[in-house]
N, C-alpha and C positions, 0 to 999 in steps of 0.2 A: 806658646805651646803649639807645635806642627797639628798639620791635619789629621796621620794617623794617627799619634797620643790622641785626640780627641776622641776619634772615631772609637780606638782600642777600648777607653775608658768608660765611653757611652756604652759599649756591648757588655762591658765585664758588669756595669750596674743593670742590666738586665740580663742577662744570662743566665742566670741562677734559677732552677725549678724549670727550663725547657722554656721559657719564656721567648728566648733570641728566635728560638725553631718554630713558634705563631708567626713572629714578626718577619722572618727573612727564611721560608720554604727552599728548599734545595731547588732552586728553577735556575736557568743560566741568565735571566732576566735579574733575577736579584741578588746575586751573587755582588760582594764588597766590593767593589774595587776604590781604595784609597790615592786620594791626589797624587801628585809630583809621580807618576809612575816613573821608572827606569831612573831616577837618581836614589843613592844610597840613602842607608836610614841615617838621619842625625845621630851626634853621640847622646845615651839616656833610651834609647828609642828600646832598647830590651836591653838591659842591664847584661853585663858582659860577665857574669859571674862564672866563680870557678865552683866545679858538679865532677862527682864520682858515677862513674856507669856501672853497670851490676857486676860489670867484669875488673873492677877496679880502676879504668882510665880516668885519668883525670883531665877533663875538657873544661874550654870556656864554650860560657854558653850561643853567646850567638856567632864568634868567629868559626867554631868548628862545628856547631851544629844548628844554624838556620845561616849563615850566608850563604846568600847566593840558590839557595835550594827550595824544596819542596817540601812541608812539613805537616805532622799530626802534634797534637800535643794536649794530655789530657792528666790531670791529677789521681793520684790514686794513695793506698797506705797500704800494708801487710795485713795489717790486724784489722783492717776493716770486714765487718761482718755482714755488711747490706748489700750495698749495689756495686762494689767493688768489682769481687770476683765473678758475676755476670757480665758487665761491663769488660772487665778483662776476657774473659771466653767470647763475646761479640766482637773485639776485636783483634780477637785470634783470627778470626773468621776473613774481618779485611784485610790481616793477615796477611791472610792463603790466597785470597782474589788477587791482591796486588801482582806476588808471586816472583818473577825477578824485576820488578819496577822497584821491589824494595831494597834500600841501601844502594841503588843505581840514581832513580830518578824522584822517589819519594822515601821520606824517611820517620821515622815510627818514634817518638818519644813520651815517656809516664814519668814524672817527676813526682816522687813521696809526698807526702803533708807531715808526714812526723820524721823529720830528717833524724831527730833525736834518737828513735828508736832504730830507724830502717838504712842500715850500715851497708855498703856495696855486698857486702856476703849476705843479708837477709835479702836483699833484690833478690841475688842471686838465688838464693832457696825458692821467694817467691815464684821465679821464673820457670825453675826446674816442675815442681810443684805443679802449674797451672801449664806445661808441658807447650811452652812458647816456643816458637822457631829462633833460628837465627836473625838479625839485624834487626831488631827492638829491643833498644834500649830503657835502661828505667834511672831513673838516674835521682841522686840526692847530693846533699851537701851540708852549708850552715846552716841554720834557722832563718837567719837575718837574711841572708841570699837568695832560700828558695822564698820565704814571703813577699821580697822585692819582686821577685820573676813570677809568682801569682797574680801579684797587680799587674802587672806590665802585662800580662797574656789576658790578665781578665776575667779571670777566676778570683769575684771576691763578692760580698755583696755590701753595698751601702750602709746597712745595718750592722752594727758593731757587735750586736748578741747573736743576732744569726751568720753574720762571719765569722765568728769564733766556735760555731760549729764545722766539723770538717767534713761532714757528708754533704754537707750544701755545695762543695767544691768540685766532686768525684763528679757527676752526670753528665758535664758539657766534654767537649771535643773542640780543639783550637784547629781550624787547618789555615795554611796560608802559604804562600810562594814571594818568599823573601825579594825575589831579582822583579816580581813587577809589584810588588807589594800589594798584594789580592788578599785579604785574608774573612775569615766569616766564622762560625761554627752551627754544632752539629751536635743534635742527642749523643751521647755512648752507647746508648742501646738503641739507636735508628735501627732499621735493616742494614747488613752491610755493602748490599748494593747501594744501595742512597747514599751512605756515606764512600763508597767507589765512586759516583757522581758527585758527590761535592770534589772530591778532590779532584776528580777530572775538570770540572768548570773551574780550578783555579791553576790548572797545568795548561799552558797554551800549545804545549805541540799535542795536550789530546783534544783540545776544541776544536784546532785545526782539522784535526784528523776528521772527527765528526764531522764539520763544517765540508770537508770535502768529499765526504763520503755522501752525504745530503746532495750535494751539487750533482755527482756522479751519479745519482740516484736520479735526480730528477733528467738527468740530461737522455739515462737508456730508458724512464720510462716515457 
């Protein structure tokens, strides 16, 4: 088993309840970064499944949407009545911050829990509904496909009775940067500025940026 399955699988069995968000604070100090950087992921490394978007596309999952990119990735269901559509309205919000870095340089995905029920047209409602912008996808599929692609991202918990609950899954936020393999997460309902910083510490042309802007700073004062 590679290093990042390890690493991915160690965060999914704590993640659950905001637990990862004690242990790993949004600091550029403890931000993930997973071995072998800049070689590809092994095959298995996130299951390559086929996923419906809200707008009917039919995508594989990590060929066309995590190679090579920037990514969020957070569970959610229509008919959830909790933290769902809070969570969704907070990151409407990262959203709007991002602004055109989205669908350019960072990319927005919500994968169902009840694939059964929630059919590319009920995304679709959902999205309309909760008054989403463009370039956030929501995407669903099999059963069998989107629960392989839970484990693989780490949204599960250890426990067989409380993984069989589905709100236990909704609260975390996956981010990560497929080309150097950085990834970590993040409450759903952080502030959305915190979560603009996490995803900035795992984009390297914005640490740069920072880093050079810090340099420039120090040099005129």
């Amino acid at each position: 088993m590679n290093t990042r399955r390890k690493l991915l699988a160690g965060l999914g069995a704590v993640a659950l309840g905001g637990l990862l968000w004690q242990r790993f604070p949004v600091e550029a100090e403890n931000i993930i970064d997973v071995a072998d950087q800049g070689s590809a992921p092994q095959d298995g490394y996130f299951p390559n499944v086929p996923l419906y978007t809200h707008e009917g596309e039919r995508v594989l999952f990590y060929d066309d949407l995590v190679r090579g990119k920037i990514i969020t990735v957070n569970m959610m269901y229509v008919d959830c009545a909790g933290a769902c559509p809070t969570m969704t309205s907070n990151l409407r919000r990262v959203q709007e911050l991002l602004g055109d870095r989205l669908g350019r340089d960072v990319f927005m995905y919500s994968i169902t829990l009840q694939p059964e029920l929630d059919r590319p047209e009920h995304l679709a409602e959902y999205v309309r509904q909760q008054r989403l912008l463009p370039g956030w996808k929501f995407l669903t599929g099999e059963p069998a496909d989107i629960k392989r692609l839970r484990y693989a991202l780490g949204f599960y918990d250890p426990d067989p009775e409380v993984d069989r609950n589905l709100t236990t899954h909704t609260g975390m936020l996956r981010v990560g940067n497929d080309r150097n393999e950085r990834w970590t997460m993040a409450p759903a309902l952080a502030d959305p500025e915190r979560i603009i910083t996490t995803i900035n510490h795992v984009d390297n042309a914005m640490v740069h940026t920072v880093y050079r802007s810090e340099q420039d700073a120090a040099r005129l004062g």
